[in-house]
C-alpha positions as CSV (number, residue, x, y, z in Angstrom):
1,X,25.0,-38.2,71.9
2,X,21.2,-37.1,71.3
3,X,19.9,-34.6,73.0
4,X,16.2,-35.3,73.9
5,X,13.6,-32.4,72.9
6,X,13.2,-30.1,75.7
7,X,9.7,-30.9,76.4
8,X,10.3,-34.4,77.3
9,X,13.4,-32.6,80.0
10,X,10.3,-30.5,81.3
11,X,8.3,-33.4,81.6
12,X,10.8,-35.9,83.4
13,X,11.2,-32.9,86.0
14,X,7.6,-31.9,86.8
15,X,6.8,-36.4,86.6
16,X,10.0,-36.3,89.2
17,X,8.4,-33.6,91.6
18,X,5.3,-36.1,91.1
19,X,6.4,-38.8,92.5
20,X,8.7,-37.0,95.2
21,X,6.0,-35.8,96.8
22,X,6.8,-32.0,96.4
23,X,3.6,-32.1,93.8
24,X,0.9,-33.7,95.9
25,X,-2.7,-34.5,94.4
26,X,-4.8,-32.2,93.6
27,X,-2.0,-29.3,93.2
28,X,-1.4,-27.3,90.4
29,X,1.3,-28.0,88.1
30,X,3.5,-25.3,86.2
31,X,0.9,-23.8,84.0
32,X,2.2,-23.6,80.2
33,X,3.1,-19.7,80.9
34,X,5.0,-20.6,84.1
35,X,6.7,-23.5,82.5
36,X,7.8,-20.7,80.0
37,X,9.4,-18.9,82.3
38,X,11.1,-21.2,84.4
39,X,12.9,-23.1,81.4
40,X,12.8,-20.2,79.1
41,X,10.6,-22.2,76.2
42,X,8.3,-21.7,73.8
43,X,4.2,-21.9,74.4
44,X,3.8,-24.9,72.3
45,X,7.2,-26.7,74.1
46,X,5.1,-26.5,77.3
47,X,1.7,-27.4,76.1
48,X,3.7,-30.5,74.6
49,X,5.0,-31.1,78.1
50,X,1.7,-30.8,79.9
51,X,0.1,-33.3,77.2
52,X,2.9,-35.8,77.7
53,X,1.9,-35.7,81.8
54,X,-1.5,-36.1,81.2
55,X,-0.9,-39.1,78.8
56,X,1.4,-40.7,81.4
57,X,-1.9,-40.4,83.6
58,X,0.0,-38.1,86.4
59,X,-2.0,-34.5,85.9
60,X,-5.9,-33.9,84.5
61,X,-7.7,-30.8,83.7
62,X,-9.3,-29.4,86.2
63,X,-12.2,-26.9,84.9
64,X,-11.7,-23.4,86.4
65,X,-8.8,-24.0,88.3
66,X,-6.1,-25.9,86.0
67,X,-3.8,-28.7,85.5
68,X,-3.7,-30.9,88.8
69,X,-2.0,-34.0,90.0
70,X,-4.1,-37.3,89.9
71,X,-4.8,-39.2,92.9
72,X,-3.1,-42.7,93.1
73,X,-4.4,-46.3,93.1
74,X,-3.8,-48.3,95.9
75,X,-1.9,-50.5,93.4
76,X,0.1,-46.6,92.9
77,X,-1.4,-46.0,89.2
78,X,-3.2,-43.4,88.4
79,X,-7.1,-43.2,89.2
80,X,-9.6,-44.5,86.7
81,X,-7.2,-45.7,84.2
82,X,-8.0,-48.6,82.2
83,X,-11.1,-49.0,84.2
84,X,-12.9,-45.5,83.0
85,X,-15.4,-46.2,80.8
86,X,-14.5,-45.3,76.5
87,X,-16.4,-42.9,74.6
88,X,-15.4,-40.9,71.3
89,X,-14.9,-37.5,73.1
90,X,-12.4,-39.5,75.8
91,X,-10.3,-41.2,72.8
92,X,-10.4,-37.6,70.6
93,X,-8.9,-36.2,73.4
94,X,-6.3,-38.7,74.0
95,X,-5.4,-38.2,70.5
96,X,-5.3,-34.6,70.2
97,X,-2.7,-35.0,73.5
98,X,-0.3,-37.7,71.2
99,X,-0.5,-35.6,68.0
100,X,0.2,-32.0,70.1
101,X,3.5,-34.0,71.5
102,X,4.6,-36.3,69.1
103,X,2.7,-35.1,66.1
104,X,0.5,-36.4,63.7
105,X,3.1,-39.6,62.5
106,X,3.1,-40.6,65.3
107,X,-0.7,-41.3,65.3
108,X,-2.1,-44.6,64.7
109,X,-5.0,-46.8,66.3
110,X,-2.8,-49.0,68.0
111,X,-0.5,-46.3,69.1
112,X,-3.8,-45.1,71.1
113,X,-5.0,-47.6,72.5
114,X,-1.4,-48.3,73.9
115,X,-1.9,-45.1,75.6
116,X,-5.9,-45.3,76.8
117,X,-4.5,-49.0,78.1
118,X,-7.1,-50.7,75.7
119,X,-6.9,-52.8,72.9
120,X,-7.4,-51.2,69.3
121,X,-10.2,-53.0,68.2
122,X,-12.0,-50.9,71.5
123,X,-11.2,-48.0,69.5
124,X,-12.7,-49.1,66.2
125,X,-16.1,-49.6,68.0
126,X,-16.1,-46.0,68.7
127,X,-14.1,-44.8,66.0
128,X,-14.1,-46.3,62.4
129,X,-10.3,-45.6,61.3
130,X,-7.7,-42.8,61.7
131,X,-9.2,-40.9,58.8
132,X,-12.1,-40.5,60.9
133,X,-10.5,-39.6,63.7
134,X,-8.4,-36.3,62.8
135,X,-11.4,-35.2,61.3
136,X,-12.7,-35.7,64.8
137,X,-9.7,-33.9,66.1
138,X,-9.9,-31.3,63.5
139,X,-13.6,-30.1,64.5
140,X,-12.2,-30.3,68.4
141,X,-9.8,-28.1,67.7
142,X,-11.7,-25.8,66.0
143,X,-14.6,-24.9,68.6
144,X,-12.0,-24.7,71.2
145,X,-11.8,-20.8,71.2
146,X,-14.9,-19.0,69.5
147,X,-14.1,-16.1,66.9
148,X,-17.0,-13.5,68.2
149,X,-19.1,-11.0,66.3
150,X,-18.2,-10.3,63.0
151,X,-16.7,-6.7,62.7
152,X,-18.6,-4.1,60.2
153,X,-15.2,-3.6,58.5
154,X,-14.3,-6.1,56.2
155,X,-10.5,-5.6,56.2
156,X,-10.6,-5.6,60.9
157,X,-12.9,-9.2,60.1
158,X,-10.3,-11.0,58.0
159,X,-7.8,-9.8,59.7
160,X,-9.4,-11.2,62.9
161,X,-9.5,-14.4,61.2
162,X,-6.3,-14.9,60.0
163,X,-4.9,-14.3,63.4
164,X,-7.4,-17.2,65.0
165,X,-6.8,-19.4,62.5
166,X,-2.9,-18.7,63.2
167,X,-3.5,-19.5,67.0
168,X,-5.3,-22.6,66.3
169,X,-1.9,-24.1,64.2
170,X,0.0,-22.4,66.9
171,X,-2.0,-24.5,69.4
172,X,-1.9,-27.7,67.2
173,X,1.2,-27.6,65.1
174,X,-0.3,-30.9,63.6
175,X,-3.4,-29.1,62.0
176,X,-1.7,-27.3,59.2
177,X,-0.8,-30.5,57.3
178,X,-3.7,-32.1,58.3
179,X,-6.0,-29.6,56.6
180,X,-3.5,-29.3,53.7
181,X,-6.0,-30.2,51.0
182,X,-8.0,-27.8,49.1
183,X,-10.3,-30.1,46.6
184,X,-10.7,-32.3,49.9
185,X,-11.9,-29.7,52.4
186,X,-12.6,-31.4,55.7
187,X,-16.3,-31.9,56.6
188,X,-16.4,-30.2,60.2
189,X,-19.3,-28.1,61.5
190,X,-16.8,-26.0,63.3
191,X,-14.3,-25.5,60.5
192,X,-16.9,-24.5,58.1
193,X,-18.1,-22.1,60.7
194,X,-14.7,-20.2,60.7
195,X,-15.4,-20.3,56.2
196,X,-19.0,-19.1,56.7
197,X,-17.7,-16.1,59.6
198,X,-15.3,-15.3,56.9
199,X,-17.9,-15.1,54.4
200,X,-20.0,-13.1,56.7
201,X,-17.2,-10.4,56.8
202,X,-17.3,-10.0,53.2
203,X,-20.8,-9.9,52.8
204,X,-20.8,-5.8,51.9
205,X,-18.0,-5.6,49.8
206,X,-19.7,-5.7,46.6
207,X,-17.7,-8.9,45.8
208,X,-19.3,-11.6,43.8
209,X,-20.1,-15.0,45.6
210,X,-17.1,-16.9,43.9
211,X,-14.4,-13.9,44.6
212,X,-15.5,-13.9,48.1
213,X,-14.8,-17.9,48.5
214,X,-11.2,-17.2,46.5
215,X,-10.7,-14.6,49.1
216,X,-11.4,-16.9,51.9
217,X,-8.9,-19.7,49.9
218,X,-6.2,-17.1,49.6
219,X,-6.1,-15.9,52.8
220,X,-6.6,-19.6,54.4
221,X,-4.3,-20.9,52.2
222,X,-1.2,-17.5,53.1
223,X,-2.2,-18.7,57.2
224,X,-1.5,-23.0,56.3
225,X,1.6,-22.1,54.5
226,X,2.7,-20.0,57.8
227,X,1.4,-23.0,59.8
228,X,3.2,-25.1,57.8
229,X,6.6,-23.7,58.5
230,X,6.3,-23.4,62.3
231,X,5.5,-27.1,61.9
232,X,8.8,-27.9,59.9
233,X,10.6,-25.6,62.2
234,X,9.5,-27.5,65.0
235,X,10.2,-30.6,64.1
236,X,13.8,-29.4,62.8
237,X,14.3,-28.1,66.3
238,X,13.4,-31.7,67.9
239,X,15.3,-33.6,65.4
240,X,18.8,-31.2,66.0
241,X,18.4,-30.3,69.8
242,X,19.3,-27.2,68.8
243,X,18.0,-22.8,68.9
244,X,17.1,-21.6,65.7
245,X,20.1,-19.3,66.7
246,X,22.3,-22.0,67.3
247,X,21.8,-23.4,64.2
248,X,22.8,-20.0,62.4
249,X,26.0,-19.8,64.4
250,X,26.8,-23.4,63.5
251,X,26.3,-22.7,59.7
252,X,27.6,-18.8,59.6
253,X,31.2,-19.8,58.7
254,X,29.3,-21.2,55.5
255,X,27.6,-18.5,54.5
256,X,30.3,-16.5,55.3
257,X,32.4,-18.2,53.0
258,X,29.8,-18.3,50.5
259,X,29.1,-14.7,50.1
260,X,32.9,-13.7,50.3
261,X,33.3,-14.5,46.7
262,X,31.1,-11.7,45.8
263,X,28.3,-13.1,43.7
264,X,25.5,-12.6,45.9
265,X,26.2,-9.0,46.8
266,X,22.1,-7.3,47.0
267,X,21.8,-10.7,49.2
268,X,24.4,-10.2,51.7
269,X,22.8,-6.4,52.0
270,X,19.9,-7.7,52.9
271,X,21.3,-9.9,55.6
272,X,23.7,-7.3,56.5
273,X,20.5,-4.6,56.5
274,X,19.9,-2.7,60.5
275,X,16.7,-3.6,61.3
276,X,16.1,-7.4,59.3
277,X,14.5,-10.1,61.7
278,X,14.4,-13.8,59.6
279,X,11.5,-14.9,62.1
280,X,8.1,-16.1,60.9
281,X,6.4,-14.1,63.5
282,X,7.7,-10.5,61.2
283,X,7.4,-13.2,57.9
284,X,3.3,-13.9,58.6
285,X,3.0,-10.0,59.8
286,X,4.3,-8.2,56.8
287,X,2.8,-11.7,54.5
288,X,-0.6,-10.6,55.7
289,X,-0.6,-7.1,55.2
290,X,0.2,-7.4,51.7
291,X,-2.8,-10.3,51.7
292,X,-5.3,-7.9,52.7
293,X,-3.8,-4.4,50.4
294,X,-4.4,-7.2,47.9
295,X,-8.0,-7.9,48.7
296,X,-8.7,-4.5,49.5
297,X,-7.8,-3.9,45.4
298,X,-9.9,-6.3,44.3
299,X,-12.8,-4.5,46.5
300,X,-12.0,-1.1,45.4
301,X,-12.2,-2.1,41.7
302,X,-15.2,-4.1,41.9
303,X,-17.1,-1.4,43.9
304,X,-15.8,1.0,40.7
């Protein structure tokens, strides 16, 4: 029996109270920090959630106040519909909402204009190919939250960024492949924004104009490879319908028997250590620390 990911549980529940009534128009529904609460999930599990009700037409946005239930048809669909108007931003969002639940595979044209309710070659006249559109998606996502000043102190500044750009994979679990190429870099006012704010931040260092942009790689590339996991850990945990936890109590009897013959003893005392937490939230901390006592050489012997 396959167990279906928990956002889709979430969203059957919420789509239930809907159409019961207990969720009239114009309410609020479950916000992503109350969803987390009530079913005891992860942020991006209940933004998924949220995206899969607005794609079913059921909730919209609602600037200032929230996520709100749709008013019905006559006919008992959802308002506009098929008959609102397209335009790139409207199909960019409707993407963004199908790659943050499904993921970017699950992307295509046709796939899209399944869900706007239009056919694909609607799409094309606003949008020339897929290609096209994640860059589209990529620059959305990207001037969704802005960075700020630049900090004085270099280190505090690429610090600042790492974590942003952290929150934006965290956000879009999709974006970390998607901008996995480095002699392809995607060409996106507000993703070179976040390179040129980085630059900025290193502009007193004394480092020379090429060190500064293989700072900027470095770090970028140490945040993708974090943003990379979460994606492969997510997708593992929708695949198996399993906790990490429950995955590690599943295969412990292996290990176990593994490390009982005695040829891995320094690894079994570092699982065995007080104090050891295998999560990438500890993994990207201490990782980025050592990224930026790195730099920070390289500073101190160029200012030398």
């Amino acid at each position: 029996m396959t167990t279906q990911p928990p956002y889709l549980a979430i969203t059957a529940e919420i789509g239930r109270r809907i159409r019961s009534g207990e969720l009239s128009p114009g309410d609020r529904v479950p916000s992503t920090r109350a969803i987390t609460r009530e079913w005891g999930v992860a942020m991006a599990t209940a933004t998924k959630a949220l995206a899969a009700l607005r794609r079913e037409g059921l909730v919209r946005p609602e600037p200032g106040v929230g996520t709100v239930v749709v008013a019905a048809t006559a006919a008992g669909g959802p308002a506009g519909g098929a008959a609102a108007g397209l335009s790139r931003e409207r199909i960019v969002r409707a993407a963004l909402e199908l790659a943050d639940a499904e993921g970017l595979d699950a992307l295509s044209m046709r796939r899209l204009g399944t869900a706007l309710s239009t056919s694909t070659m609607a799409l094309y006249r606003h949008v020339p190919g897929k290609g096209e559109l994640v860059r589209l998606m990529t620059d959305a996502v990207c001037g969704e939250v802005p960075m700020g000043p630049v900090p004085a102190d270099w280190r505090t500044g690429l610090e600042h960024a790492a974590r942003w750009l952290r929150g934006v994979y965290a956000r879009h679990r999709w974006m970390a492949p998607a901008m996995a190429s480095f002699t392809r870099p995607v060409a996106a006012p507000n993703a070179m924004a976040y390179t040129e704010w980085v630059l900025t931040a290193l502009q007193g260092t004394g480092l020379t104009a090429a060190q500064k942009i293989y700072t900027h790689l470095t770090l970028f590339a140490y945040v993708q490879g974090v943003g990379l996991a979460d994606d492969l850990e997510e997708r593992a945990r929708q695949d198996s319908g399993i906790s990490d936890g429950e995955w590690m109590e599943r295969n412990e009897p292996r290990f176990d028997a593994i490390q009982s013959a005695g040829s891995y003893p320094l690894l079994t005392t570092l699982t065995e250590a007080d104090g050891f937490d295998l999560s990438l939230e500890t993994l990207f901390e201490f990782g980025l620390r050592r990224t930026l006592d790195g730099i920070a050489a390289l500073i101190g012997e160029t200012s030398a």
